[in-house]
Backbone as JSON Lines, residues from 0, in Angstrom:
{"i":0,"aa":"X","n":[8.74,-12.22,-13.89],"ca":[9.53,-11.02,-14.1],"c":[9.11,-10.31,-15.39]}
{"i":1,"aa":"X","n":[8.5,-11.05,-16.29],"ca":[8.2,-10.35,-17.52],"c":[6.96,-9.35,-17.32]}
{"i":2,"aa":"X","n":[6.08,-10.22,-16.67],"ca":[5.27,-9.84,-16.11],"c":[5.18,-8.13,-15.5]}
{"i":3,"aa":"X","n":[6.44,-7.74,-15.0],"ca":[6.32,-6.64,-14.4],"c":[7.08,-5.47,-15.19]}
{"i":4,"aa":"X","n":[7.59,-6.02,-16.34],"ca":[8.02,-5.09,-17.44],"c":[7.27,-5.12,-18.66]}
{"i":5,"aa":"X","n":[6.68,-5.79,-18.25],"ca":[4.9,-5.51,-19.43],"c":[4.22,-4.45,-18.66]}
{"i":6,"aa":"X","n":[3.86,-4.31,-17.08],"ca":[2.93,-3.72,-16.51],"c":[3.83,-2.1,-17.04]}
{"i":7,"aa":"X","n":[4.94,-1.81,-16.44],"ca":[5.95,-0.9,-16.85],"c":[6.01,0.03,-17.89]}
{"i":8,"aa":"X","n":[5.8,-0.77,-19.17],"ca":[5.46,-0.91,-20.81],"c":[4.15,-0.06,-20.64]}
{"i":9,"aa":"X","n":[3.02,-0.24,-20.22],"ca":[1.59,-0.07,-20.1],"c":[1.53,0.86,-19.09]}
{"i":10,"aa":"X","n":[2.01,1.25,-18.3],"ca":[1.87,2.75,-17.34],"c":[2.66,3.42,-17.69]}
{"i":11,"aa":"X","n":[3.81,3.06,-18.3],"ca":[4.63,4.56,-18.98],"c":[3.93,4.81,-20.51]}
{"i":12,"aa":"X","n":[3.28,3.81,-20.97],"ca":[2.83,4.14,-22.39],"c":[0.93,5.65,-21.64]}
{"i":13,"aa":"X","n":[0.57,5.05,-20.79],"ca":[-0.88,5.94,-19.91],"c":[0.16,7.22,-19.71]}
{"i":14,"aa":"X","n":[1.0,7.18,-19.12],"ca":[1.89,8.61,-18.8],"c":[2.28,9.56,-19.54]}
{"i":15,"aa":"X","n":[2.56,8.52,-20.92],"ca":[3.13,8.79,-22.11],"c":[1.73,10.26,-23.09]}
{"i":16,"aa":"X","n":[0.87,10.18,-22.78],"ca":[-0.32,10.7,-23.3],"c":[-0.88,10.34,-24.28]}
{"i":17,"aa":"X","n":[-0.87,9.06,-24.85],"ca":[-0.62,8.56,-26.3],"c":[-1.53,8.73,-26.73]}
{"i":18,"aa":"X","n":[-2.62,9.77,-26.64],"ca":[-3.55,10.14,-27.61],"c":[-2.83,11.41,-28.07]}
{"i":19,"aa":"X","n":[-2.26,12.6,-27.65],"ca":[-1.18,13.59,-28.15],"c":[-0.15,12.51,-29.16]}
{"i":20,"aa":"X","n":[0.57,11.77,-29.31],"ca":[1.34,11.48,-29.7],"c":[1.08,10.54,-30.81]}
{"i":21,"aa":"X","n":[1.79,10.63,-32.21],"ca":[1.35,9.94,-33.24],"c":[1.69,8.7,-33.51]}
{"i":22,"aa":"X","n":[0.74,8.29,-34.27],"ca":[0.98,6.61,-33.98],"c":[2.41,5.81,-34.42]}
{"i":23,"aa":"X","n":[2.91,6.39,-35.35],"ca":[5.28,6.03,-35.73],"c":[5.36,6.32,-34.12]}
{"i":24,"aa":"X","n":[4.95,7.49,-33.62],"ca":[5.93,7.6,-32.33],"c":[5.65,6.65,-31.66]}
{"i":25,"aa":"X","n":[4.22,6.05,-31.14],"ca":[4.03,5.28,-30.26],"c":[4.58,4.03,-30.37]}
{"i":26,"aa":"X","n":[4.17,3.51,-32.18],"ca":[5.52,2.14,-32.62],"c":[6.31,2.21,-32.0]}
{"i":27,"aa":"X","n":[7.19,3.3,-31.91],"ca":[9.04,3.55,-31.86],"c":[8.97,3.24,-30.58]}
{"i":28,"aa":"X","n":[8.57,4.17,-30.15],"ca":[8.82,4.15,-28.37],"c":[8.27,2.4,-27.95]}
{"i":29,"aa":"X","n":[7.53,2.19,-27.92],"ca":[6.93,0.08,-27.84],"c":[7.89,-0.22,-27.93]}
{"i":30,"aa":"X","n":[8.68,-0.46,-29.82],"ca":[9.84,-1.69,-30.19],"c":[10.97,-0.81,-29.02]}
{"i":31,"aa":"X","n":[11.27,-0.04,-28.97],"ca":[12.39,0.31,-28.31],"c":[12.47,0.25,-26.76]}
{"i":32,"aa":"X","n":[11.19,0.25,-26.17],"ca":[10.78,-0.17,-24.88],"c":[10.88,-1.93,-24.92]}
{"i":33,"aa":"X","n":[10.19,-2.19,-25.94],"ca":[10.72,-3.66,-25.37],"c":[11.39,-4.66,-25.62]}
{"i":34,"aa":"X","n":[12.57,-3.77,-26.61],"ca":[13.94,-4.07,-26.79],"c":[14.91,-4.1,-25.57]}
{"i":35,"aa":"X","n":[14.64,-2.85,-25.02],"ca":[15.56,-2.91,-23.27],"c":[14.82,-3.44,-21.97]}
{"i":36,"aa":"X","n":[13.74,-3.9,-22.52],"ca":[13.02,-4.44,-21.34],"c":[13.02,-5.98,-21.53]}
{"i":37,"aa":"X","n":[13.41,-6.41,-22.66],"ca":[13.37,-7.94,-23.29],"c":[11.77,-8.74,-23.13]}
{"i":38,"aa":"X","n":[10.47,-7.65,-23.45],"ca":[9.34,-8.07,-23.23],"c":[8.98,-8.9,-24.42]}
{"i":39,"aa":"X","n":[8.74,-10.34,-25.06],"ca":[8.47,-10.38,-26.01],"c":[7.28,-10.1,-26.75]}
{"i":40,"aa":"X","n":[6.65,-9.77,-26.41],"ca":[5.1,-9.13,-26.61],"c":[4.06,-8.92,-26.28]}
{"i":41,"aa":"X","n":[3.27,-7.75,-26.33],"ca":[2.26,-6.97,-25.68],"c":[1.13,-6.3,-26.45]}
{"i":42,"aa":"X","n":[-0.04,-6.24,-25.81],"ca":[-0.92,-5.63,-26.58],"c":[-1.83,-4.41,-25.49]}
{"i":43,"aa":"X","n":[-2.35,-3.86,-26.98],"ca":[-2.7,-2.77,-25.61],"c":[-4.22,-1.92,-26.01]}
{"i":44,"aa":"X","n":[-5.17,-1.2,-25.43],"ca":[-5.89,-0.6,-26.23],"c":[-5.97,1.07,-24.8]}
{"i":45,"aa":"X","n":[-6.35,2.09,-26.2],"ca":[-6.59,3.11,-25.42],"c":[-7.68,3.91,-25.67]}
{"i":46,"aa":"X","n":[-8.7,3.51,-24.5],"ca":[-9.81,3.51,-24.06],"c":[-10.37,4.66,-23.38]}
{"i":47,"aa":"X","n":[-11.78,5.44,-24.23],"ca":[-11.53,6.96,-23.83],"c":[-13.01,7.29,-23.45]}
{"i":48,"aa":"X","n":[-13.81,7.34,-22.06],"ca":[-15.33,7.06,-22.35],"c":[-15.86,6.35,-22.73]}
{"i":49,"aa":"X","n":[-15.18,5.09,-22.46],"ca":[-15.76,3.84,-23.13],"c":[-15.79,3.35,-24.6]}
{"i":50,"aa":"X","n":[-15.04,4.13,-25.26],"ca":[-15.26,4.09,-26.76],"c":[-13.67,3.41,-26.97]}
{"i":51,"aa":"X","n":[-13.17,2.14,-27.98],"ca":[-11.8,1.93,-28.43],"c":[-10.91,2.7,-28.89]}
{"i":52,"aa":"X","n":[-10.38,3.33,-28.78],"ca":[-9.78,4.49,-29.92],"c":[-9.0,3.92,-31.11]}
{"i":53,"aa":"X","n":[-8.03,2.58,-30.33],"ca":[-6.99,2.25,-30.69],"c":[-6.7,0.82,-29.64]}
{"i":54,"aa":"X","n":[-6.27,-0.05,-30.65],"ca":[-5.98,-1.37,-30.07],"c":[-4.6,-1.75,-31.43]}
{"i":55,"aa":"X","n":[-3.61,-1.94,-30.42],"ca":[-2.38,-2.76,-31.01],"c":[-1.58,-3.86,-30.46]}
{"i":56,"aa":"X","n":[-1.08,-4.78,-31.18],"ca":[-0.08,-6.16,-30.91],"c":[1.4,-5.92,-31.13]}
{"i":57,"aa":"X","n":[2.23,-6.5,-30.11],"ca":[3.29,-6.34,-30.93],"c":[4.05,-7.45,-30.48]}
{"i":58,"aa":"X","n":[5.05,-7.82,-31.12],"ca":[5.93,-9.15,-30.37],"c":[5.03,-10.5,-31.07]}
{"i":59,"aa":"X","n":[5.63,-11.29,-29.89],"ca":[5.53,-12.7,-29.54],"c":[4.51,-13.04,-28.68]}
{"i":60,"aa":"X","n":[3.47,-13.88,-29.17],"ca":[2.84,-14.45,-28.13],"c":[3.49,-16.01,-27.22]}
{"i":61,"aa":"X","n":[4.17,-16.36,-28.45],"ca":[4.75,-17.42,-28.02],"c":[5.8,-17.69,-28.59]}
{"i":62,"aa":"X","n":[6.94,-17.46,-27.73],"ca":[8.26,-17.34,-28.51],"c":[9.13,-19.03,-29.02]}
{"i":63,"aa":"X","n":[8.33,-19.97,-28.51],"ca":[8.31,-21.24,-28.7],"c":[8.33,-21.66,-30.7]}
{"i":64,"aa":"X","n":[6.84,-21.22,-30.6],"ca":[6.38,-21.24,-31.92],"c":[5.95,-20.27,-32.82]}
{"i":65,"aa":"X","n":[6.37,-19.01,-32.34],"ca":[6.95,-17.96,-33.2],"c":[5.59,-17.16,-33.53]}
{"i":66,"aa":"X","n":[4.31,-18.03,-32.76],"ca":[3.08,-16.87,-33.19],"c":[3.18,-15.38,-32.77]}
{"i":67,"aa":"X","n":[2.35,-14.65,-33.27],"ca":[2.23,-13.12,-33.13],"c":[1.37,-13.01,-31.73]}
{"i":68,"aa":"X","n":[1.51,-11.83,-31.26],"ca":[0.43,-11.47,-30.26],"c":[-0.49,-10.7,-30.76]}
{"i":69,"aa":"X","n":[-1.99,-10.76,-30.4],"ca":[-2.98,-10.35,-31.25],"c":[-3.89,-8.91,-30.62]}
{"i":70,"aa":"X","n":[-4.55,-8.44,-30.62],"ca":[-5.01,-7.57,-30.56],"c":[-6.04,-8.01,-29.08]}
{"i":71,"aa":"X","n":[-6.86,-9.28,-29.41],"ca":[-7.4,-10.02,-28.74],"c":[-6.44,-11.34,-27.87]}
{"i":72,"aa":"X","n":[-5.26,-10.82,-28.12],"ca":[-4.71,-12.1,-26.7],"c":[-4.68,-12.29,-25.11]}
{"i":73,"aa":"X","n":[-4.28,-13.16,-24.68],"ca":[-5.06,-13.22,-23.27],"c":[-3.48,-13.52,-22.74]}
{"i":74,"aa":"X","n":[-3.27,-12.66,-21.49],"ca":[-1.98,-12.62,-20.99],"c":[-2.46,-13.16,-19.55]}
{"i":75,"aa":"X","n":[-1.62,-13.78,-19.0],"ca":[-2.13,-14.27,-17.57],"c":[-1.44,-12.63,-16.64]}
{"i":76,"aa":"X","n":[-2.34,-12.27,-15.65],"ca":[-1.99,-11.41,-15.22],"c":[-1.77,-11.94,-13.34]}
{"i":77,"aa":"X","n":[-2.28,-12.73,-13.25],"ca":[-1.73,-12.84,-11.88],"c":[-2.21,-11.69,-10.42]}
{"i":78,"aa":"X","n":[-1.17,-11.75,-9.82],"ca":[-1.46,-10.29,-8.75],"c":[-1.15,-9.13,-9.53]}
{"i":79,"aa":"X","n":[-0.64,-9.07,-10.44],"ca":[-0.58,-7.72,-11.65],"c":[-1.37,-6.83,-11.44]}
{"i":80,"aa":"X","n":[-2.9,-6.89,-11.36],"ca":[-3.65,-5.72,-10.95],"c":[-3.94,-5.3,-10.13]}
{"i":81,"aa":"X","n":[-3.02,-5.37,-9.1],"ca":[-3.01,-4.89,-7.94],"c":[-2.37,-3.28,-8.14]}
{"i":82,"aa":"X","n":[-1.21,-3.15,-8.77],"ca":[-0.8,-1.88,-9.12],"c":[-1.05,-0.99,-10.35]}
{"i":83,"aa":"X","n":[-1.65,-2.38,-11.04],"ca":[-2.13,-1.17,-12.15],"c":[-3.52,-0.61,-11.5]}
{"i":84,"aa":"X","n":[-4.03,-1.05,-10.5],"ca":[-5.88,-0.88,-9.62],"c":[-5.01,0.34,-8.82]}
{"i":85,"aa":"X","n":[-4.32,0.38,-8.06],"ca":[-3.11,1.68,-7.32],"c":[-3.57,2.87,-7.85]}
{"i":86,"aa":"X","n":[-2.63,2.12,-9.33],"ca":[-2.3,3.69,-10.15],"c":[-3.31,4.22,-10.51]}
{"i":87,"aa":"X","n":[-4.42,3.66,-11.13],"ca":[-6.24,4.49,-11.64],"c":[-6.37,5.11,-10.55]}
{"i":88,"aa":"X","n":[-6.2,4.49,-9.12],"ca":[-7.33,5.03,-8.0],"c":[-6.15,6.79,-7.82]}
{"i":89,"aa":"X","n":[-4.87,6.56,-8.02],"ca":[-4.07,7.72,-8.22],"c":[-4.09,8.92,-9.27]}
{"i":90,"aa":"X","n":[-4.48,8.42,-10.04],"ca":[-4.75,9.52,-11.17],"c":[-5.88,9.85,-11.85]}
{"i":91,"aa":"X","n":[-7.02,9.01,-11.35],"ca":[-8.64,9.39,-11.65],"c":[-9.01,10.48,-11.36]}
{"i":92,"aa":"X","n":[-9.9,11.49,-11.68],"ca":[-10.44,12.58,-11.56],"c":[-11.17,12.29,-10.13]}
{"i":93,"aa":"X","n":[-11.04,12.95,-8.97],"ca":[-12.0,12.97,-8.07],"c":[-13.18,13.32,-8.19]}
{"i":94,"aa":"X","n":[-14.56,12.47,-7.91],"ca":[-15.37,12.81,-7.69],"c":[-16.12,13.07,-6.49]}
{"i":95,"aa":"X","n":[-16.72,14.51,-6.33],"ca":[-17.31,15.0,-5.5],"c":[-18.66,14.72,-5.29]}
């Protein structure tokens, strides 16, 4: 279940335009997204032509032992990319 309010987190943050939007806002909107979503942590990068723009952590990787989530952490994703694979093939530029 977390699982699908992380994916959530990560297509409203793509919707979100978060290259328009400055980086306090994007913080705010995250902690406050996954304050009502009870995600304990996520990472994310936004990727533009192949180039990083921006890579961030936030939360818990492991709420056990209180580590951070890293920039480089590895989330099990499961059938997960099945809808985030959906949504690209939905909003990619057609090519002719």
């Amino acid at each position: 279940m977390i699982f699908k309010y992380l994916l959530l987190v990560l297509l409203s943050l793509s919707a979100m335009g978060s290259r328009y939007a400055s980086a306090d806002q994007v913080d705010d909107w995250v902690a406050e997204e996954m304050a009502k979503s009870l995600v304990p942590g996520l990472a994310f990068a936004v990727i533009s032509q192949g180039e990083v723009l921006d890579m961030r952590a936030y939360g818990l990787a492991n709420m056990e032992t209180g580590s951070p989530v890293k920039t480089l952490s590895v989330f099990e994703l499961a059938s997960l990319t099945k809808p985030i694979t959906t949504r690209w093939a939905r909003v990619r530029p057609r090519i002719s």
